[in-house]
VEXSEDO-690245 format. One line per 10 residues: number of its first residue (from 1); their letters; for each residue x, y, z of C-alpha. Coordinates in steps of 0.1 Angstrom, whole numbers, plus 5000, padded with zeros to 4 digits. Layout:
% residues N
NUM = a = X Y Z; ...
This chain:
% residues 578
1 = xxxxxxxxxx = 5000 5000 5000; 5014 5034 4988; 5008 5059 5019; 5030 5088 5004; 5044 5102 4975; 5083 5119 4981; 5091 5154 4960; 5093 5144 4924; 5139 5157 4929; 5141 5140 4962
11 = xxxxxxxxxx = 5168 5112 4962; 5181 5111 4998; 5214 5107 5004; 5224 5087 4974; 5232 5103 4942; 5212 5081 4925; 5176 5076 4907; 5150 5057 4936; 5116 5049 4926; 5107 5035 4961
21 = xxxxxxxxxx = 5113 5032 4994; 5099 5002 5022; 5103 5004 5057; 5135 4984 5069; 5114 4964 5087; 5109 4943 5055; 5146 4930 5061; 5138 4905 5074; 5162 4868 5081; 5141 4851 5059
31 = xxxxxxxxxx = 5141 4878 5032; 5180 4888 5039; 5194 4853 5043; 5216 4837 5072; 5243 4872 5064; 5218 4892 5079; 5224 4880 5109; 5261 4880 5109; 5281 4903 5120; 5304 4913 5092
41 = xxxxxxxxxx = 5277 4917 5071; 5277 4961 5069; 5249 4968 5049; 5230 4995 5071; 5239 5034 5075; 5224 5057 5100; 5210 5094 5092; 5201 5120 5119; 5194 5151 5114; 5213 5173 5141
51 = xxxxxxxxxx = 5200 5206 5156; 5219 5239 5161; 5240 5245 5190; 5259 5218 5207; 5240 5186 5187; 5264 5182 5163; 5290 5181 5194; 5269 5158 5218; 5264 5134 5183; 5301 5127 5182
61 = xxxxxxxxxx = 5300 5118 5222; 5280 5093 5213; 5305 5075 5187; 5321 5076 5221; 5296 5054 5240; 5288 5034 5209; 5323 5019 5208; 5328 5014 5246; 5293 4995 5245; 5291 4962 5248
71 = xxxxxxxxxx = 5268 4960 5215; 5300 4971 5197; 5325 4949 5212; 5338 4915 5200; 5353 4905 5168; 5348 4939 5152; 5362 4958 5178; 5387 4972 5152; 5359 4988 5133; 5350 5025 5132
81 = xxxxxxxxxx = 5319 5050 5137; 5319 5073 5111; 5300 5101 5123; 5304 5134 5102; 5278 5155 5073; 5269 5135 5049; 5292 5141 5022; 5324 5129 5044; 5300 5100 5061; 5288 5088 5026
91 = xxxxxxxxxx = 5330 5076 5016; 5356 5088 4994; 5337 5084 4962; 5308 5112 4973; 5340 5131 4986; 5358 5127 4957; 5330 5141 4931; 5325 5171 4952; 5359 5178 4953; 5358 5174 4917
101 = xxxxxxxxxx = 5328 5200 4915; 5345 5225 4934; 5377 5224 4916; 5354 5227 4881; 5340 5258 4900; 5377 5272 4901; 5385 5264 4870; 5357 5283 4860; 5365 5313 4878; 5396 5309 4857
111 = xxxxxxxxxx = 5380 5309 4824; 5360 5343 4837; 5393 5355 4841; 5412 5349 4808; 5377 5366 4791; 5379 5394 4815; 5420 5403 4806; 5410 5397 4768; 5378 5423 4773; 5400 5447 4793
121 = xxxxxxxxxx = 5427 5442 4766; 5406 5450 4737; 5391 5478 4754; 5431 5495 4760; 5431 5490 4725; 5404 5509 4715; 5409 5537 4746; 5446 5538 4731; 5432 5543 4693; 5407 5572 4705
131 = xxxxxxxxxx = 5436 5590 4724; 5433 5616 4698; 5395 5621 4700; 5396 5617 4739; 5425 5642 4737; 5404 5670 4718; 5372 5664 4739; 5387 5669 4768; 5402 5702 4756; 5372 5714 4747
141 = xxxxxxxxxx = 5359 5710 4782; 5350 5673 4789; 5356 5659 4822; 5381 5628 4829; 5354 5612 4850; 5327 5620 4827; 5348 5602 4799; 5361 5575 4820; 5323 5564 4826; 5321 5564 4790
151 = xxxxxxxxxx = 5342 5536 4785; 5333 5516 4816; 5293 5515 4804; 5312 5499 4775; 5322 5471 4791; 5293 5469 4817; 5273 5469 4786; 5289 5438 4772; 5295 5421 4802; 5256 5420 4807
161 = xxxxxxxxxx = 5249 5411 4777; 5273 5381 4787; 5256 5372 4815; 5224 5373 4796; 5234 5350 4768; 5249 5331 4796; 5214 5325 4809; 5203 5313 4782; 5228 5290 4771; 5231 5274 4803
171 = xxxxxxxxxx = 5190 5266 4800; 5201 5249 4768; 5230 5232 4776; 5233 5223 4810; 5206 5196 4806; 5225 5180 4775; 5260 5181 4794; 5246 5167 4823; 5230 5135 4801; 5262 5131 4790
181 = xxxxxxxxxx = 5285 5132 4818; 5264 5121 4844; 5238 5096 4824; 5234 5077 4854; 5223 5104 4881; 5191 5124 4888; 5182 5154 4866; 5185 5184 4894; 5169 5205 4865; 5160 5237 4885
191 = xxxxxxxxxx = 5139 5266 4869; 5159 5305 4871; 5148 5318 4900; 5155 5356 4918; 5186 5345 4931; 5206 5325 4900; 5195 5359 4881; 5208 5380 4909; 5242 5361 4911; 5245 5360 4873
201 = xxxxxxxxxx = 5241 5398 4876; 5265 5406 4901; 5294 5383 4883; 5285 5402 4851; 5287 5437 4868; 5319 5426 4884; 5331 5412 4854; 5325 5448 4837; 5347 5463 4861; 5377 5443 4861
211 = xxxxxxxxxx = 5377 5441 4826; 5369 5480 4822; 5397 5483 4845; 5422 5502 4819; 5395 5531 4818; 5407 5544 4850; 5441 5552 4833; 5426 5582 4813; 5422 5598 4845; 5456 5596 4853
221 = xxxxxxxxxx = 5479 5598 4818; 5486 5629 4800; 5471 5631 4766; 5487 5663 4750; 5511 5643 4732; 5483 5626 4713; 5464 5662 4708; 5501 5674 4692; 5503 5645 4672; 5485 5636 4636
231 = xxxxxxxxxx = 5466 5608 4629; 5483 5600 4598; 5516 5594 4618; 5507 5564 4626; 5513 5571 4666; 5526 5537 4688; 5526 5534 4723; 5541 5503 4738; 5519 5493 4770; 5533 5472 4798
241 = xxxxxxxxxx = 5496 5465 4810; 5487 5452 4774; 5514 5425 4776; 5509 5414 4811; 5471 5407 4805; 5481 5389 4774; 5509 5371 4794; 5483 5361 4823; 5458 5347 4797; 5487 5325 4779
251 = xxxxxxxxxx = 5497 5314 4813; 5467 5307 4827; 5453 5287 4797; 5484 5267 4799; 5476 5258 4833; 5443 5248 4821; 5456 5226 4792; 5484 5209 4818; 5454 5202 4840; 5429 5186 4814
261 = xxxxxxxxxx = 5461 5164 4805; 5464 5156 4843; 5429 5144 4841; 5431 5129 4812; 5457 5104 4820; 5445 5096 4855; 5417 5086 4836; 5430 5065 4815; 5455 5051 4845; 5420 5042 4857
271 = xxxxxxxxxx = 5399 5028 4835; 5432 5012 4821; 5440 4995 4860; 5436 4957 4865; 5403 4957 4884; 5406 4919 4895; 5376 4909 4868; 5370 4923 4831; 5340 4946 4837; 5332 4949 4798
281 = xxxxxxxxxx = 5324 4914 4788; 5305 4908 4822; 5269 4909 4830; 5256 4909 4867; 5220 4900 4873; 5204 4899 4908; 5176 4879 4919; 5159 4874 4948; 5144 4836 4952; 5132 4838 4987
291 = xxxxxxxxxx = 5107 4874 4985; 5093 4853 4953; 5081 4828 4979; 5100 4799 4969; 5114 4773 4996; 5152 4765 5000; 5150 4731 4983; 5131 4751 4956; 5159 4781 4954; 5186 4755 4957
301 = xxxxxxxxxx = 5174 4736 4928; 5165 4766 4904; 5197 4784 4906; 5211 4754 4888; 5185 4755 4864; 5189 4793 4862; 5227 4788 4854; 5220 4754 4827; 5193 4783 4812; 5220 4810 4806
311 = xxxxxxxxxx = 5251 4785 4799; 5229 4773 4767; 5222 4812 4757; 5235 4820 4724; 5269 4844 4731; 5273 4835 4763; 5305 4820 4769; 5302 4812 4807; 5277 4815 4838; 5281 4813 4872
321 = xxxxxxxxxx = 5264 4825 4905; 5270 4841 4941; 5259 4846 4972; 5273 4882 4977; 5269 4909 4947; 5299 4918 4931; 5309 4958 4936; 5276 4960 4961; 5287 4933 4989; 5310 4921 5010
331 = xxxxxxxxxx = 5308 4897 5040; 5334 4899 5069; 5350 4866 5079; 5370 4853 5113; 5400 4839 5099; 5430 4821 5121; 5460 4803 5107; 5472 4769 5123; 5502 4778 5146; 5495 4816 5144
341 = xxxxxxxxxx = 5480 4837 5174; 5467 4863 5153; 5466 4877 5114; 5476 4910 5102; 5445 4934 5100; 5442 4962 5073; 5422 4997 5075; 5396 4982 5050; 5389 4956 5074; 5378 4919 5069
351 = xxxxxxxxxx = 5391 4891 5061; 5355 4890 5036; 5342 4860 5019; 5323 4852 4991; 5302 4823 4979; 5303 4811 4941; 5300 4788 4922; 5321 4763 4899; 5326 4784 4864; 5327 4819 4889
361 = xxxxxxxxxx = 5360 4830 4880; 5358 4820 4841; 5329 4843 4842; 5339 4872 4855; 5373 4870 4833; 5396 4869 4865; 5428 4851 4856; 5444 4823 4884; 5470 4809 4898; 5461 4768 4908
371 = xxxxxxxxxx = 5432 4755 4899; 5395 4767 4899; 5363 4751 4920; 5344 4721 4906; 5313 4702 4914; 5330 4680 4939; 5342 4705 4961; 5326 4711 4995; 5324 4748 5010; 5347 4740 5042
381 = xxxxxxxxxx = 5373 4716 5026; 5387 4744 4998; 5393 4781 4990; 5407 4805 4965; 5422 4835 4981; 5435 4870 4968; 5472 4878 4960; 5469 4904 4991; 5455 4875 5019; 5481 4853 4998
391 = xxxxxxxxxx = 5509 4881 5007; 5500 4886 5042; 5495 4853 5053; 5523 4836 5038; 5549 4861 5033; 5577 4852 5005; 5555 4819 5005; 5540 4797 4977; 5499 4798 4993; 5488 4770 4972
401 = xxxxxxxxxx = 5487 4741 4994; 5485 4757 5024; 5457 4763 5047; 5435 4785 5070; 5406 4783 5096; 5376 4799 5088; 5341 4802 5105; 5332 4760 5101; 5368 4755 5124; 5381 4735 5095
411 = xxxxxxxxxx = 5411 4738 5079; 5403 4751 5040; 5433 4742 5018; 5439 4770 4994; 5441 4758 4956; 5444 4793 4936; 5450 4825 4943; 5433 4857 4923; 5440 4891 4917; 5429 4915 4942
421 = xxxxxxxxxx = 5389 4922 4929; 5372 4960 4937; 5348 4952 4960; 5331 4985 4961; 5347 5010 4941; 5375 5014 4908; 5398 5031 4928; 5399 5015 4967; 5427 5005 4992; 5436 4965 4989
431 = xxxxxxxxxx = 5414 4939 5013; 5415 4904 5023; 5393 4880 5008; 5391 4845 5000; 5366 4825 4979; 5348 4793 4988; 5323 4771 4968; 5287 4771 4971; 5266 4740 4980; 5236 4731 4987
441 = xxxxxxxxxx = 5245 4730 5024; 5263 4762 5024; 5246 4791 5046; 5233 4819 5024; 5217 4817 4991; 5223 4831 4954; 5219 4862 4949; 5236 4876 4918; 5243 4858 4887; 5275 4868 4863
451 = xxxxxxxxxx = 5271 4862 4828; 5303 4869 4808; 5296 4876 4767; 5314 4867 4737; 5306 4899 4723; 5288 4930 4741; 5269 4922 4771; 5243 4948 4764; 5232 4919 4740; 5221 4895 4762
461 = xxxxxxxxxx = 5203 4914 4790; 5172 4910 4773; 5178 4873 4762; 5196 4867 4801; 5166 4883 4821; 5139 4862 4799; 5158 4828 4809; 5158 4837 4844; 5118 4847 4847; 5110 4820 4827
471 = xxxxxxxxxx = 5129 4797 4848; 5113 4808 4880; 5081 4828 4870; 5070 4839 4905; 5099 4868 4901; 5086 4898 4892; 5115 4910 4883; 5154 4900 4874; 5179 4934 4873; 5206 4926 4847
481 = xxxxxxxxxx = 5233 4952 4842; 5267 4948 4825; 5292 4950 4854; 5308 4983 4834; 5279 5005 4845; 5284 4994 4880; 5318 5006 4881; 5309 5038 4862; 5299 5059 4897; 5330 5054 4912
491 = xxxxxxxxxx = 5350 5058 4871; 5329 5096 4875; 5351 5121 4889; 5381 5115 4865; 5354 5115 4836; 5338 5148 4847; 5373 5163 4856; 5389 5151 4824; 5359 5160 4799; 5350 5193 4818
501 = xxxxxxxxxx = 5387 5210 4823; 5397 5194 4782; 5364 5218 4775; 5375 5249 4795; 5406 5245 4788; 5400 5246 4748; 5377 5273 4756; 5406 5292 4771; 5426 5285 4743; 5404 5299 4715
511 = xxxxxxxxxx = 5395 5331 4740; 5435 5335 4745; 5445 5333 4704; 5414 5359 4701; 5430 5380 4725; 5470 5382 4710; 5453 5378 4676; 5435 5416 4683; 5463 5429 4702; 5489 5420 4674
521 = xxxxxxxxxx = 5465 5430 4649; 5460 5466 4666; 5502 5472 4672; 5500 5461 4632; 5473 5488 4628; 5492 5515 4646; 5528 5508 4635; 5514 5511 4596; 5534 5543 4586; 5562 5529 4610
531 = xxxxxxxxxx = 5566 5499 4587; 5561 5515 4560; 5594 5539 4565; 5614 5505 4569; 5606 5493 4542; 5615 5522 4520; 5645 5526 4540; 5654 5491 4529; 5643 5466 4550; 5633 5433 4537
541 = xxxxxxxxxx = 5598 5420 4539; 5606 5393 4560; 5627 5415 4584; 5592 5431 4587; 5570 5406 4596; 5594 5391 4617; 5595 5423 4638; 5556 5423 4639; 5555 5385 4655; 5583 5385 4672
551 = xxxxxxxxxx = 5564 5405 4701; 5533 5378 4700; 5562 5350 4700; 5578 5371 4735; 5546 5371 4751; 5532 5338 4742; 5564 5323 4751; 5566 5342 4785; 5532 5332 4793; 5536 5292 4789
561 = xxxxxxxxxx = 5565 5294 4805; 5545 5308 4839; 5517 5288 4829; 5540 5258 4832; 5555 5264 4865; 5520 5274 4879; 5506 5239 4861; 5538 5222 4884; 5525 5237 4914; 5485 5228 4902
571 = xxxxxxxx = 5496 5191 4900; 5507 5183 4933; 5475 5204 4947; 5449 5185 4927; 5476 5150 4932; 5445 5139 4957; 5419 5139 4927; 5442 5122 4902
């Protein structure tokens, strides 16, 4: 029974689409299975909201109490509360894309900043090429101040037309950058209200100033050599302002272009790493046999039928099935080693198991040392563990052969050892975790299904969830996904850094060749007659036009070369999002 309807943007805490929510009193053992019930099984979060004052303070007494308790004591004693907002409570991938965000907001700011020197430059310019006229009004009565408004309502005027079209083009496009950077997240589609117009209007007005920031030198230079001079002369002025704006938009567009490349091969360091499993050929498809109402015999016997269904698909080249969900689950273990009075313990915690079945590893495209699970295997007798439990436990040791204790107090000989497999996220510290087989005796119950494709697994996930329902039809519903779009939250913020700074940064870039390209073409402009006189004294054309770009050369070159020492020092601040 549906007795409310949430706000059509409301997602909770979770940056993610949710069409429902049931109280968590449905969880129960019999829906949850015998992990519910154990206690290295982590699958709940608490939220309170905290008032103002001294909550927030009182709150983190309480981690206190919770870890003195006797509720929190025993094996896990080595576990933490994490008690903080909920960005830092939610882990490093929620962390992570907001410091992403906030580094896209600077690079922004940055971008506002080129396009405010190449405004203020092009304004010089033109201020520079009306000496003459600003000369003769203002001996003929005009006021300095009166004229120096003049030019700044110029660039107030474009500024808010900026801002304007920015409006606009943000209404446009921020709806088709977020489907394609973030595919896979609510729409937080807002209409403009009072106060995005009123922030947009106070960054334009600012903007207008800073770039109409050379107007306030006709208040202070002397124009009666300009009034003196004719205009046919050709007149030049060389302006240290004009090439330090032009060197501060070089420079800071090379710091953008260092940091898109930054991005851009973390990235591909990323989605490049071994993962422990190939996520593109992989399909993951979770089921729930017991909320359908059928018995354990009954769930014991369709899984295999489930798995003989998907093994016969066309382009499926191998099936397999387990108890905890790959990059959603993990079950901590007790672990001891025979003649050992304790094991080394890592900040990610465990040792965590997983149950699978024979073909598990084939499926998920994992390579192995030693040989894999078959049919005849039995849960306590045999195990497959990671190269990091293989490393820790047996140091400088072969681990094949050897053994460990694990809950059912007998000794599990270890016949392969696996790469280290993401548990949760692409990017994650290292854990403990060892494999065992799944019987029909084992405690817990499938769960998730891994398909692996011979060609793409987009394929089969209409082929692979008909099998499944048609194998057991009181499921309403089977959730195939191709293990890929699992890891693509946690893949996010080098995506959305790398795409978003590549696009500032090549926005930068055309806004900075605008700039010298005006500036060079103004100093052409004013050194006409000056040029001229060379020539007819002798010089050779390309003595000429080597004069004229030998000043963009100077000033570009200047400007990369601050741009790369400032992208040196950018690297090892942003070295915690690459």
């Amino acid at each position: 029974t549906v007795i409310g309807v949430a706000p059509e943007r409301f997602t909770g805490v979770d940056l993610q689409n949710v069409d429902a929510w049931v109280p968590i009193a449905v969880a129960t053992p019999e829906l949850m299975g015998p992990s519910y019930m154990n206690r290295g099984s982590y699958f709940l979060q608490m939220i309170g909201r905290v008032g103002s004052g001294g909550a927030a303070t009182a709150a983190r007494q309480a981690t206190l109490v919770l870890r003195g308790d006797d509720v929190y004591s025993g094996r896990d004693s080595n576990a933490v509360v994490v008690l903080g907002p909920v960005q830092e409570a939610r882990g490093p991938e929620i962390s992570q894309n907001a410091k992403v965000s906030v580094w896209l907001a600077a690079v922004a700011v940055i971008v506002l900043l080129i396009a405010c020197a190449n405004v203020a430059n092009l304004l010089l310019a033109r201020s520079l090429q009306r000496e003459r006229e600003i000369a003769i009004r203002l001996a003929l009565g005009s006021g300095r101040w009166r004229l120096t408004r003049q030019v700044l309502t110029e660039s107030l005027v474009l500024a808010l037309a900026g801002g304007i079209a920015a409006l606009f083009v943000t209404l446009w496009a921020g709806p088709l950058i977020r489907a394609f950077l973030l595919p896979d997240t609510p729409a937080f589609t807002e209409p403009l209200d009072a106060r995005v117009v009123a922030f947009t209007a106070a960054v334009a007005l600012l903007t207008g100033i800073v770039a109409g920031a050379p107007a306030w030198q006709l208040g202070r230079r002397d124009l009666t050599p300009a009034l003196k001079a004719g205009a046919a002369e050709g007149r030049y002025q060389r302006s240290g302002l004009r090439s330090a704006l032009l060197v501060a938009q070089v420079a800071l567009t090379v710091v953008l272009i260092i940091g898109a490349g930054l991005f851009t091969r973390s990235l591909r360091n990323v989605e490049g790493q071994n993962f422990g499993f190939d996520p593109m050929r992989t399909l993951l498809a979770t089921i729930d046999l017991p909320a359908a109402g059928y018995s354990p015999a009954q769930i014991n016997a369709l899984h295999l039928q489930i798995l003989t269904r998907l093994e016969a698909l066309p382009g499926v080249e191998a099936a397999a099935a387990t108890v905890a969900h790959p990059l959603e689950s993990a079950h901590g273990c007790w672990v001891s080693v025979p003649g050992r009075d304790s094991i080394p313990q890592l900040s990610t915690g465990g040792p965590y198991c997983q149950q699978v079945t024979p073909g598990y590893f084939a499926a998920m495209g994992t390579p192995m040392r030693g040989r894999a699970f078959t049919s005849a295997d039995r849960s306590s007798s045999v195990a497959i563990v990671n190269e990091t439990m293989a490393r820790l436990l047996w140091p400088g040791e072969n681990a094949i052969g050897k053994c460990f204790v694990a809950s059912e107090k007998t000794c599990a000989a270890v016949i392969g050892v696996v790469p280290d497999a993401r548990r949760f996220r692409a990017v994650e510290a290292a854990s403990m975790i060892f494999y065992v087989p799944f019987s029909g005796d084992s405690t817990g119950y499938i769960t998730a299904l891994v398909v692996r494709a011979h060609g793409r697994p987009a394929d089969l996930i209409a082929p692979v969830r008909a099998a499944i329902q048609e194998t057991a039809p009181n499921l309403p519903f089977a959730s195939v996904t191709p293990l890929a779009d699992l890891l693509a939250p946690s893949i996010r913020p080098w995506r959305l850094g790398s795409a978003m700074f590549a696009g500032f940064a090549l926005l930068a870039l055309v806004l900075s060749a605008v700039g010298l390209y005006g500036v060079l073409n103004y100093v052409a402009t004013q050194r006409t007659h000056e040029m001229g006189v060379r020539v007819a004294m002798g010089a050779q054309r390309w003595d000429v036009q080597r004069l004229m770009v030998s000043h963009g050369v100077r000033v570009a070159a200047l400007g990369a070369a601050l741009g790369a020492l400032a992208g040196l020092v950018a690297g090892r601040v942003l070295s915690s999002l690459l």
